[in-house]
SEKE-241047 format. One record per residue (C-alpha): z, y, x; residue in three letters. Coordinates in nm, 2 decimals. Example, Ala and Ser with C-alpha at 12.3 -4.5 7.8 and 13.67 -1.06 7.14 Angstrom:
BEGIN
<w->0.78, v->-0.45, u->1.23, res->ALA>
<w->0.71, v->-0.11, u->1.37, res->SER>
This chain:
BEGIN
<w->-6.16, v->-13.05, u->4.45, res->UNK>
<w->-5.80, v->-12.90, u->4.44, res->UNK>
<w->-5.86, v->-12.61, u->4.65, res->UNK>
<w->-6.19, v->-12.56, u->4.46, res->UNK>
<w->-6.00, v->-12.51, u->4.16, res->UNK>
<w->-5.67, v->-12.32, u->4.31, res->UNK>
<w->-5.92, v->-12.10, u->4.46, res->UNK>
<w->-6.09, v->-12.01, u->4.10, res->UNK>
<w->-5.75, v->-12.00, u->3.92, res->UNK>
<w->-5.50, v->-11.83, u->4.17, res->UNK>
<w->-5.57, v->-11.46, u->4.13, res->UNK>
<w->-5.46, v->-11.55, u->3.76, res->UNK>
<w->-5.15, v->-11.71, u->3.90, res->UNK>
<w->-5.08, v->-11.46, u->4.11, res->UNK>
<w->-5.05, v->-11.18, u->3.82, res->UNK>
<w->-4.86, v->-11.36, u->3.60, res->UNK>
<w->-4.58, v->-11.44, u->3.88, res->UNK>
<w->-4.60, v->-11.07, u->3.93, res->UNK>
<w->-4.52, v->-11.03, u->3.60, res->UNK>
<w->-4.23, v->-11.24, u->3.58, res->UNK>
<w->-4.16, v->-11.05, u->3.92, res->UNK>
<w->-4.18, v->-10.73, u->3.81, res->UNK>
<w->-3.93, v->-10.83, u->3.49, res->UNK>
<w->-3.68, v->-10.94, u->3.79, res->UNK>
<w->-3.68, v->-10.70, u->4.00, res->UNK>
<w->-3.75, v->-10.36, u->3.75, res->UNK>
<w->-3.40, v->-10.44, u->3.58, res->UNK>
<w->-3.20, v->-10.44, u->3.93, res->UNK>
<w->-3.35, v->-10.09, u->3.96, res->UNK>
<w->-3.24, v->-10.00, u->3.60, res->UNK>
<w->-3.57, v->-9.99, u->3.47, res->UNK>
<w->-3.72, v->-10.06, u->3.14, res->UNK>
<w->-3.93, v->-10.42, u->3.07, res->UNK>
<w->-4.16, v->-10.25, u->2.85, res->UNK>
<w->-4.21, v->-9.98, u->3.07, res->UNK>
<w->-4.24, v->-10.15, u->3.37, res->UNK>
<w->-4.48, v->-10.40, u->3.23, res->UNK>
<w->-4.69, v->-10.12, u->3.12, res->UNK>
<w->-4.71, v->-9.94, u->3.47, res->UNK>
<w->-4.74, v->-10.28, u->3.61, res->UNK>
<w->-5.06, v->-10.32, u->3.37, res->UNK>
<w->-5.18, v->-10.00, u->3.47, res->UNK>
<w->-5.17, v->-10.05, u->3.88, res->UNK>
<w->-5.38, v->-10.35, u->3.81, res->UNK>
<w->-5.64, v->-10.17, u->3.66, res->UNK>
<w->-5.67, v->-10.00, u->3.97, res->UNK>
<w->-5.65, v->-10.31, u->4.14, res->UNK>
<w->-5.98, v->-10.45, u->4.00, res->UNK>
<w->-6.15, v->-10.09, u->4.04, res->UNK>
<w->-6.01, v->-10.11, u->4.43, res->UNK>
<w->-6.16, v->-10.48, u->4.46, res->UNK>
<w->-6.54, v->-10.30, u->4.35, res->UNK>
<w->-6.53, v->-10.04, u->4.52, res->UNK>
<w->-6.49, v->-10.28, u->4.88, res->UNK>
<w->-6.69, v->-10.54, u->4.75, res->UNK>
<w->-7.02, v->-10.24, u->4.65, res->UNK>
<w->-6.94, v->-9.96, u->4.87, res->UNK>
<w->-6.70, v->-10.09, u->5.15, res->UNK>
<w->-6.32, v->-10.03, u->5.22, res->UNK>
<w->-6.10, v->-10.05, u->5.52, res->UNK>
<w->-5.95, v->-10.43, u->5.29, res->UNK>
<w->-6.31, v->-10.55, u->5.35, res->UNK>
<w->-6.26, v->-10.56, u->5.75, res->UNK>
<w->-5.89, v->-10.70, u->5.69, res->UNK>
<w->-5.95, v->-10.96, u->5.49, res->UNK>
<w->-6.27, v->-11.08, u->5.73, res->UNK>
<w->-6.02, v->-11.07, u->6.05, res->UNK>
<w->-5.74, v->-11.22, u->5.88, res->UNK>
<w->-6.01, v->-11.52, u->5.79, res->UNK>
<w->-6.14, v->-11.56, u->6.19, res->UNK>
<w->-5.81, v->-11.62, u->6.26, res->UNK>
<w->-5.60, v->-11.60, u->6.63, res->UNK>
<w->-5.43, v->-11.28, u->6.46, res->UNK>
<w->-5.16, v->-11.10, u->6.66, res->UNK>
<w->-4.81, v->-10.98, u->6.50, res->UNK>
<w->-4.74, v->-10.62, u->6.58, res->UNK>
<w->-4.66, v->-10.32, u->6.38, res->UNK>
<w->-4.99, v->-10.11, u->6.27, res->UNK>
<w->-5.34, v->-10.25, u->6.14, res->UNK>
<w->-5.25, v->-10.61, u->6.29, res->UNK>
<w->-4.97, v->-10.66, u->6.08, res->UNK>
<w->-5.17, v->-10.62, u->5.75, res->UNK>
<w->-5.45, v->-10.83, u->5.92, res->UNK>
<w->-5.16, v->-11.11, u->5.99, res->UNK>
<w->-4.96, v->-11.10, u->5.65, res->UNK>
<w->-5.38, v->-11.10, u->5.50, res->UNK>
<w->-5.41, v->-11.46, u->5.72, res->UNK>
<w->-5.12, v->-11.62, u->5.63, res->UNK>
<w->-5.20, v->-11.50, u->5.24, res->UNK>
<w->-5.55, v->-11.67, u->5.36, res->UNK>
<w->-5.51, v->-11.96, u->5.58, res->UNK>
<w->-5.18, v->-12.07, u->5.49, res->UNK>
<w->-5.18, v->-12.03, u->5.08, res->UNK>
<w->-5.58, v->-12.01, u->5.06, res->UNK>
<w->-5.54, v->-11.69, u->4.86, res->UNK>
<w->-5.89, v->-11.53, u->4.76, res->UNK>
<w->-5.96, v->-11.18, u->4.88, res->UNK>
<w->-5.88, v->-11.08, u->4.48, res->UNK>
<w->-5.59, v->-11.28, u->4.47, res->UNK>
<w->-5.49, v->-11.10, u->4.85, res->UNK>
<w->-5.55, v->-10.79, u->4.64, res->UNK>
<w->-5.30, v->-10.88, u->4.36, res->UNK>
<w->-5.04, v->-10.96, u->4.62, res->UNK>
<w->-5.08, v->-10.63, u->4.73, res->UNK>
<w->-5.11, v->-10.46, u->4.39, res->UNK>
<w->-4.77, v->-10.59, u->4.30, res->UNK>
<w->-4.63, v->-10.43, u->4.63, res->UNK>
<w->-4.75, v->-10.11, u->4.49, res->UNK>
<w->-4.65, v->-10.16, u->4.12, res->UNK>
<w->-4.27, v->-10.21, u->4.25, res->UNK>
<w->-4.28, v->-9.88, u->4.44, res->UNK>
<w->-4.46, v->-9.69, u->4.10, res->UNK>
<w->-4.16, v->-9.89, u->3.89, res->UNK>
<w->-3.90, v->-9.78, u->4.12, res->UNK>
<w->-4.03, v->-9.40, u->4.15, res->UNK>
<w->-4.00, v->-9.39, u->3.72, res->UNK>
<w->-3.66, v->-9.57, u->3.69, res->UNK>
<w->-3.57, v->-9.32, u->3.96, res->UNK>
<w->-3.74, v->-9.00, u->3.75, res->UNK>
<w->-3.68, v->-9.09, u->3.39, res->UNK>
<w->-3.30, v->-9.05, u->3.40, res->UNK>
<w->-3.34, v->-8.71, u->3.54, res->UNK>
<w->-3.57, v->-8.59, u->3.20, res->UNK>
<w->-3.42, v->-8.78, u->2.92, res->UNK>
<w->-3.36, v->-8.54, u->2.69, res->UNK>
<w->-3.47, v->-8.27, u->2.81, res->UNK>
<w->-3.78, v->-8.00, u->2.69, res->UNK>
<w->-4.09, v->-8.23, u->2.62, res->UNK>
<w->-4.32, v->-8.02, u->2.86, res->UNK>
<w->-4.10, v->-8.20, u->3.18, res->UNK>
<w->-4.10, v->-8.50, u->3.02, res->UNK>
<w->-4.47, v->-8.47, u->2.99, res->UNK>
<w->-4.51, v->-8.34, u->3.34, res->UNK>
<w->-4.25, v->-8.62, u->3.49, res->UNK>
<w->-4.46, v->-8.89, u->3.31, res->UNK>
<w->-4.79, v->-8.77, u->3.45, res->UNK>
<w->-4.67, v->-8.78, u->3.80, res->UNK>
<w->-4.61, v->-9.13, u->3.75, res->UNK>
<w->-4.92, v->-9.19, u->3.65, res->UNK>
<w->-5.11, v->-9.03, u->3.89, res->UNK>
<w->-5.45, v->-9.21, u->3.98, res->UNK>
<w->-5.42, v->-9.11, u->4.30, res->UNK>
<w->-5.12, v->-9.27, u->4.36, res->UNK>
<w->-5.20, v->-9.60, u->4.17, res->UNK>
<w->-5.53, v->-9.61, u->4.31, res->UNK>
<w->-5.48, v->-9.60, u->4.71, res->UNK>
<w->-5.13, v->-9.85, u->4.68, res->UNK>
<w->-5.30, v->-10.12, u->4.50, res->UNK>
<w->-5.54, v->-10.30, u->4.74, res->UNK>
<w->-5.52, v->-10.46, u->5.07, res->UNK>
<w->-5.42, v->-10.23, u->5.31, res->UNK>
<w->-5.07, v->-9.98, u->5.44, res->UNK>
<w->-5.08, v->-9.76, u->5.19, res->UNK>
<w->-4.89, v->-10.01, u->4.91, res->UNK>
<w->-4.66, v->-10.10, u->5.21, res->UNK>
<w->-4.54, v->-9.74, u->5.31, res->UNK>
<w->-4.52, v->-9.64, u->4.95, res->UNK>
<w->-4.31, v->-9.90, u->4.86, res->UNK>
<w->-4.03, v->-9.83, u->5.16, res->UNK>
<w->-4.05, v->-9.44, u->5.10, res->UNK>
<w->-3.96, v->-9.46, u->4.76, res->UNK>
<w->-3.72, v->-9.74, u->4.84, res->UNK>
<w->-3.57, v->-9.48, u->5.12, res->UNK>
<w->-3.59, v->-9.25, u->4.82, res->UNK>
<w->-3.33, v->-9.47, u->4.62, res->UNK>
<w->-3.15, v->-9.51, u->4.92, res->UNK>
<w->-3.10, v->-9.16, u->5.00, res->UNK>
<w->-2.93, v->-9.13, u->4.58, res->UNK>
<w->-2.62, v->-9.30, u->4.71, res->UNK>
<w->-2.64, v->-9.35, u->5.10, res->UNK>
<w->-2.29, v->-9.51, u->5.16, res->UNK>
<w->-2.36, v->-9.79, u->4.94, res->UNK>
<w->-2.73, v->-9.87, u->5.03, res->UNK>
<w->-2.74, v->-9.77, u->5.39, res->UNK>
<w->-2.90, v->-10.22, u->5.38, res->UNK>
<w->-3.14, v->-10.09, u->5.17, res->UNK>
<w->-3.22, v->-9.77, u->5.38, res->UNK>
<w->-3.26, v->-10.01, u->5.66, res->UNK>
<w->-3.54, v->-10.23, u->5.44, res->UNK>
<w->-3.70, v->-9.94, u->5.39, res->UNK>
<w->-3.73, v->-9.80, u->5.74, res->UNK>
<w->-3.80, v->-10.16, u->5.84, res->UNK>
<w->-4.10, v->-10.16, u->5.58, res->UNK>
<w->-4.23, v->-9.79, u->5.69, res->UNK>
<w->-4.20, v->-9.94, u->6.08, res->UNK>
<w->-4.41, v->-10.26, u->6.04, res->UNK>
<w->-4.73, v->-10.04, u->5.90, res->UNK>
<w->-4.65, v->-9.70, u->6.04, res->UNK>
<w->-4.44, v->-9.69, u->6.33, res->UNK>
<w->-4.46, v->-9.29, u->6.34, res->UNK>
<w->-4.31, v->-9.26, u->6.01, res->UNK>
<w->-4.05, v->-9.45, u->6.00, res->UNK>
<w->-3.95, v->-9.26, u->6.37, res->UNK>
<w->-3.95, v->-8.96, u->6.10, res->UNK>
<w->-3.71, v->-9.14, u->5.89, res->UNK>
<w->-3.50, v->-9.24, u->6.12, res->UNK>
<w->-3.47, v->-8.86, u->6.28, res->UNK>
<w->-3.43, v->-8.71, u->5.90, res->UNK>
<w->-3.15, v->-8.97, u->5.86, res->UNK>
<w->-2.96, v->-8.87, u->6.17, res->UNK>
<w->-3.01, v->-8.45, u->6.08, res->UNK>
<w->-2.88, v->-8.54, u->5.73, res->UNK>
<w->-2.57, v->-8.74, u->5.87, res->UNK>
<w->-2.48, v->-8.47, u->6.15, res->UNK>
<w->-2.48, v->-8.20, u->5.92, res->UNK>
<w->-2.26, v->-8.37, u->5.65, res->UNK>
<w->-1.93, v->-8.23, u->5.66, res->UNK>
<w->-1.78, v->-8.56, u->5.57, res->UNK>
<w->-1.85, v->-8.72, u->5.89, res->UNK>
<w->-1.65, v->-8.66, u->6.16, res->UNK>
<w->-1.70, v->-8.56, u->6.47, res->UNK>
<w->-1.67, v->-8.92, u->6.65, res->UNK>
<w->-1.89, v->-9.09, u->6.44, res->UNK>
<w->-2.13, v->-8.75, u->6.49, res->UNK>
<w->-2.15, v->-8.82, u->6.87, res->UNK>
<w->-2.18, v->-9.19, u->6.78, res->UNK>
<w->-2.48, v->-9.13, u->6.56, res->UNK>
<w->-2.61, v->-8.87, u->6.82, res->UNK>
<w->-2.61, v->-9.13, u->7.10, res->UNK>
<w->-2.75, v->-9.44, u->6.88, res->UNK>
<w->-3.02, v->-9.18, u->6.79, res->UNK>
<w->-3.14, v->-9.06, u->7.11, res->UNK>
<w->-3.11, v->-9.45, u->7.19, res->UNK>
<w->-3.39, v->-9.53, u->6.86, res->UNK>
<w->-3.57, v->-9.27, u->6.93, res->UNK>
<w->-3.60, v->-9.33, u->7.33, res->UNK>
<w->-3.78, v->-9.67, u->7.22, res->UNK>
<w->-3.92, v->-9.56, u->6.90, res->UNK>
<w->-4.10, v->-9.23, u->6.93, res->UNK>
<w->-4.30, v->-9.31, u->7.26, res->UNK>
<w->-4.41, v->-9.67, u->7.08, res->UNK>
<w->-4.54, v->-9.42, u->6.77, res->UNK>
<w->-4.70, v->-9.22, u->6.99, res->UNK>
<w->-4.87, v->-9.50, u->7.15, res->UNK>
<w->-4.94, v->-9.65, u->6.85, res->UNK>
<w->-5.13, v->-9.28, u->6.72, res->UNK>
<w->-5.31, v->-9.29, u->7.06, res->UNK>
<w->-5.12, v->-9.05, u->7.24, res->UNK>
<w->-4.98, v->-9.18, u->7.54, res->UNK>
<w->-4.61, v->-9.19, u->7.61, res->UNK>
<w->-4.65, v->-9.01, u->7.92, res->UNK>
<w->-4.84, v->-8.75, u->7.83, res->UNK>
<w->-4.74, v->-8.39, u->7.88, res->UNK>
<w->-4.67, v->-8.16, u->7.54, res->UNK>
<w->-5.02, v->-7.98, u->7.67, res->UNK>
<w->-5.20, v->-8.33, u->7.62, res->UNK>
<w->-5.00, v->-8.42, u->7.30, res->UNK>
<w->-5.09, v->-8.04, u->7.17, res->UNK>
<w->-5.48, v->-8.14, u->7.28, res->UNK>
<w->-5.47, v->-8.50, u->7.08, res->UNK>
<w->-5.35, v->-8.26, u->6.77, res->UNK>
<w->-5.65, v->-8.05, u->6.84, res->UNK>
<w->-5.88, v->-8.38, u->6.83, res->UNK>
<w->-5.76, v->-8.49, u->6.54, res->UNK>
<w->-5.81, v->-8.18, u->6.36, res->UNK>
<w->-6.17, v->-8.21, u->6.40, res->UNK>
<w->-6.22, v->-8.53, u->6.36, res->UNK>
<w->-6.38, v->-8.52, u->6.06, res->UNK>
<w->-6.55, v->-8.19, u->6.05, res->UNK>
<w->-6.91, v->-8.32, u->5.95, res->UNK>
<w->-6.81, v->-8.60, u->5.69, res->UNK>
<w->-6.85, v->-8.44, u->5.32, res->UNK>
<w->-6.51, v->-8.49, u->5.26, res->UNK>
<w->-6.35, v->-8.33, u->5.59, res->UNK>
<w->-6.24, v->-8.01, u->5.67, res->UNK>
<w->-6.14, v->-7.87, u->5.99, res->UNK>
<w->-5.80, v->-7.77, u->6.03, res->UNK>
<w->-5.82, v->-7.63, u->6.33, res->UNK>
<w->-5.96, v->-7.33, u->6.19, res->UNK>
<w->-5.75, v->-7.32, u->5.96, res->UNK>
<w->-5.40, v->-7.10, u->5.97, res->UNK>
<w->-5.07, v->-7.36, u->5.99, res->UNK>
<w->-5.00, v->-7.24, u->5.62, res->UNK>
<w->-5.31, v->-7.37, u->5.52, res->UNK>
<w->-5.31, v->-7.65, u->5.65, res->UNK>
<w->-4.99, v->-7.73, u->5.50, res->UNK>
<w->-5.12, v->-7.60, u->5.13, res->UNK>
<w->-5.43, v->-7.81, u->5.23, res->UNK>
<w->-5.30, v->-8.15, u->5.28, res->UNK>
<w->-5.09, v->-8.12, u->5.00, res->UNK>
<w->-5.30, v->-7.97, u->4.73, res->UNK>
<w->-5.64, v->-8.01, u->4.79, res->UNK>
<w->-5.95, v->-8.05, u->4.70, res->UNK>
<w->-5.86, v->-7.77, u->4.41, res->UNK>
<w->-6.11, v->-7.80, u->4.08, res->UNK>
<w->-6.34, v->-7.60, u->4.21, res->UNK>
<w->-6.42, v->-7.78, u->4.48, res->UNK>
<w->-6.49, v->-8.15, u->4.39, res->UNK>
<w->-6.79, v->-8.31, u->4.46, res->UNK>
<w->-6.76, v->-8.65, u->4.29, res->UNK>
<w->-6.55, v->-8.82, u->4.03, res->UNK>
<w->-6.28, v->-8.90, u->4.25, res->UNK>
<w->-6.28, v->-8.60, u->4.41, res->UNK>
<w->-6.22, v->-8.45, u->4.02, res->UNK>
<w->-5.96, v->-8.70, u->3.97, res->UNK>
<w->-5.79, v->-8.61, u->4.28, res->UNK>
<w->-5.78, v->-8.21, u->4.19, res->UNK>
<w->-5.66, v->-8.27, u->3.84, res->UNK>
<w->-5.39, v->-8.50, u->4.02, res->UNK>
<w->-5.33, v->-8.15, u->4.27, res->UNK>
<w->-5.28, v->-7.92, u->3.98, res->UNK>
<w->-4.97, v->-8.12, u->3.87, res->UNK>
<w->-4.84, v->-8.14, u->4.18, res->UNK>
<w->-4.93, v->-7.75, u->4.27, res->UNK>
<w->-4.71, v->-7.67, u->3.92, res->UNK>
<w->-4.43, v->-7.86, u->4.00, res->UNK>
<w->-4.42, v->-7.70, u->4.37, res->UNK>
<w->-4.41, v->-7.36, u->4.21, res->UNK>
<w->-4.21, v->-7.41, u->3.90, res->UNK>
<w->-3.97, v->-7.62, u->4.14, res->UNK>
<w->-3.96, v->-7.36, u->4.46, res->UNK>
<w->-3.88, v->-7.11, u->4.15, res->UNK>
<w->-3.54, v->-7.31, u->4.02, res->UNK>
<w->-3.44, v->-7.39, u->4.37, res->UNK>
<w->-3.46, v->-7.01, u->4.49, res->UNK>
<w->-3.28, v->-6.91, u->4.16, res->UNK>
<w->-3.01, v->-7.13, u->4.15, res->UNK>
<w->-2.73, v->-7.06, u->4.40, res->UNK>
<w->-2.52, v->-7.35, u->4.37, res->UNK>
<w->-2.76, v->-7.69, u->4.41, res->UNK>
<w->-2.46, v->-7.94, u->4.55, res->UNK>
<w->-2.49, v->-8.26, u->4.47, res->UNK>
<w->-2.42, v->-8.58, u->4.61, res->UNK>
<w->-2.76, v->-8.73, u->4.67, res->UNK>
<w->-2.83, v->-8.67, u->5.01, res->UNK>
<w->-3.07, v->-8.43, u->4.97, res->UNK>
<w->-3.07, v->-8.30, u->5.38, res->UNK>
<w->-3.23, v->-8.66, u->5.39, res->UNK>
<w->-3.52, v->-8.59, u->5.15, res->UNK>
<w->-3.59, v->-8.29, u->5.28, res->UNK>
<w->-3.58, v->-8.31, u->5.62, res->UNK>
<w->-3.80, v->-8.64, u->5.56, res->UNK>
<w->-4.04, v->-8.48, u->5.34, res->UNK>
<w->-4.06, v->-8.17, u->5.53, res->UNK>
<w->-4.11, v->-8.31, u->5.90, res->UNK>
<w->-4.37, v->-8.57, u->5.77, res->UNK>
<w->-4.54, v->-8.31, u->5.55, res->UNK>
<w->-4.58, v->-8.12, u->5.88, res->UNK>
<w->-4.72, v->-8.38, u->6.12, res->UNK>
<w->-4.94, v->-8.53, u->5.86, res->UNK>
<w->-5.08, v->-8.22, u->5.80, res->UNK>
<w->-5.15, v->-8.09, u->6.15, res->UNK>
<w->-5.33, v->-8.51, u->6.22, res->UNK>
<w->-5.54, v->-8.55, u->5.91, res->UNK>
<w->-5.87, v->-8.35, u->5.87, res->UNK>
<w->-6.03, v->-8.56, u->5.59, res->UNK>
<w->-5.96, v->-8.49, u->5.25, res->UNK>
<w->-5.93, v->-8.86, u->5.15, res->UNK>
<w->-5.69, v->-8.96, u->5.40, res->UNK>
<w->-5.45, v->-8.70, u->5.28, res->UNK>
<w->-5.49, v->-8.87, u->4.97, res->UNK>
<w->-5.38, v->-9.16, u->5.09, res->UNK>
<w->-5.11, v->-9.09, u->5.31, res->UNK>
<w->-4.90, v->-8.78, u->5.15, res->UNK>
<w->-4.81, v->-9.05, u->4.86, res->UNK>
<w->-4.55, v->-9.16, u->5.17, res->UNK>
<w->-4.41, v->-8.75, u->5.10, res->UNK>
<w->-4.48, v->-8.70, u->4.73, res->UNK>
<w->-4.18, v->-8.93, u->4.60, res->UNK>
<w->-3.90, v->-8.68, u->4.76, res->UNK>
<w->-4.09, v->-8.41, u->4.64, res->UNK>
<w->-4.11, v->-8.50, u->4.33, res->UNK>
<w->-3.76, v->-8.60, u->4.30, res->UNK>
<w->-3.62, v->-8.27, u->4.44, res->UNK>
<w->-3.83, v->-8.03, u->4.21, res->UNK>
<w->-3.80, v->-8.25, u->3.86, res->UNK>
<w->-3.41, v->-8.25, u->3.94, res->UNK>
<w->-3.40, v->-7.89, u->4.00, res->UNK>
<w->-3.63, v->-7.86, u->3.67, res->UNK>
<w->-3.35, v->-8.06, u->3.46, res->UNK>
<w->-3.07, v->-8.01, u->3.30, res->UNK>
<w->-2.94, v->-8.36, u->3.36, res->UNK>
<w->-2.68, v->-8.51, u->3.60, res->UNK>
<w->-2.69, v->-8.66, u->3.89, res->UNK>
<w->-2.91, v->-9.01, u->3.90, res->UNK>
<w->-2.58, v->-9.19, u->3.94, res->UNK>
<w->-2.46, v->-9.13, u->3.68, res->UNK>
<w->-2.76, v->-9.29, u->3.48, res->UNK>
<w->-2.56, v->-9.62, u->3.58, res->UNK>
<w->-2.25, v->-9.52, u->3.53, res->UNK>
């Protein structure tokens, strides 16, 4: 009779205790309770659009959430981890697949708080069309959308915008960094090999370090990365012992993966410009097929101005020091933009996965855009 009841009544339970979450852990981020409750309100919505669409069309959640229930559920980084945190939610705390979702949803709704309180400092005050655009970004359907059901995508958005905060004042939250990396690792193992590389470059080249703890951080590199980038290959399907001719052919594959689904395209006959400006900005206006499709080209057309109107400030300002560390964000954002691109053929996985890349962009160009200080100093 009791789980009859908990079962009916614990997706309610669930948001509220992500409210009271969200309230909690928004402030420690410097963010507003109004404002976080309102983007909290608005992931949600997504949430119960998310839990349709699986339960009338079908979504990678629905095959979760059925393994998680069957049970004898093995812990490793990847697809098995979200099955094995779904069957404890399950079997252990008889969650409901909606109330699975909200757990989810509030996974994504931090990550979407944390991006804003990391933006808003950056535009307040300033010229209302970048406070416009910096508020649009934020709420993105895209990105609200893909983060708030059962699945990575909530997951990896959550530790690269964590890594994002990180990166604003390194020295102090290198535990944080680690989180984040930790986070990125459990649901996609290549990506946080990425951050761990862009981490190192950032650290070699800062002229603060010194040369002992440069060889240091060489040494413990090459010894992550030894263990870390053959298990990501693995984990892509690439095996560790392949030769750069057979990694170079997997690339191939992948480009063509989905050359004769509606929403693929094949990148492999495409130039490596393209693909880049492909992952990253479409489908353009012109050509969406279907209302998300539409919503996803609006979503493009934002980004696509801030790249521009962002590239523009950075290549006209000479002196951009500051002491984020931005050879982090780029070097993240740039290598991940790459690989992603060259691996992902379908529109709608691009759509899913660059929101793990759009947070540092984002960053980078709205800063450049403003005329405010540092994010540091918002707490100051």
């Amino acid at each position: 009779m009791f789980l009859e009841i908990w079962q009916t009544a614990n997706p309610f339970i669930i948001f509220v205790l992500g409210i009271v979450a969200i309230v909690v852990v928004s402030r420690k981020f410097g963010a507003q309770d109004k404002r976080a409750l309102l983007l909290y309100f608005w992931h949600t919505t997504f949430t119960f659009v998310y839990y349709w669409f699986t339960i009338n069309v079908g979504a990678d959640s629905s095959v979760y959430y059925a393994k998680a229930l069957r049970g004898n559920v093995v812990f490793e980084p990847g697809t098995n981890f979200i099955v094995y945190l779904v069957s404890i939610l399950t079997n252990y705390l008889h969650l409901n697949m909606l109330g699975c979702f909200l757990v989810f949803n509030l996974i994504g709704s931090l990550g979407l708080i944390i991006l804003d309180s990391i933006i808003q400092p950056l535009v307040r005050n300033q010229q209302k069309s970048l406070r416009v655009i910096a508020t649009l970004v934020i709420f993105l359907p895209s990105i609200s959308f893909w983060s708030s059901g059962i699945g990575k995508d909530g997951i990896s958005f959550l530790g690269a915008v964590l890594a994002l905060w990180s990166a604003l004042e390194l020295k102090k939250r290198m535990g944080s960094m680690s989180i984040a990396i930790l986070m990125m690792f459990l649901v996609r193992p290549h990506i946080a090999g990425i951050m761990i590389i862009a981490l190192a470059v950032s650290l070699f080249f800062d002229k603060k370090v010194n040369i002992i703890m440069k060889l240091v951080l060489a040494f413990v590199t090459i010894g992550i990365s030894a263990f870390l980038i053959p298990y990501a290959l693995n984990y892509a399907g690439v095996n560790a012992g392949n030769s750069p001719d057979d990694i170079a052919s997997y690339i191939e594959s992948r480009e063509d993966v989905y050359k004769n689904t509606d929403s693929g395209i094949t990148l492999s006959e495409l130039s490596f410009p393209m693909k880049l400006f492909t992952y990253m900005f479409r489908p353009l206006i012109f050509e969406a097929r279907s209302i998300t499709q539409i919503f996803s080209a609006l979503d493009n057309l934002i980004l696509l101005y801030l790249f521009i109107f962002g590239g523009y400030k950075i290549i006209k300002t000479k002196n951009l020091t500051s002491l984020e560390n931005r050879k982090f964000m780029w070097a993240y954002a740039i290598i991940a933009w790459v690989i992603l691109a060259l691996t992902s053929g379908n529109l709608g996985i691009a759509v899913r996965q660059k929101i793990m890349v759009l947070p540092f962009f984002l960053y980078i160009f709205i800063s450049v855009m403003s005329k405010n200080k540092r994010f540091s100093d918002h707490y100051k």
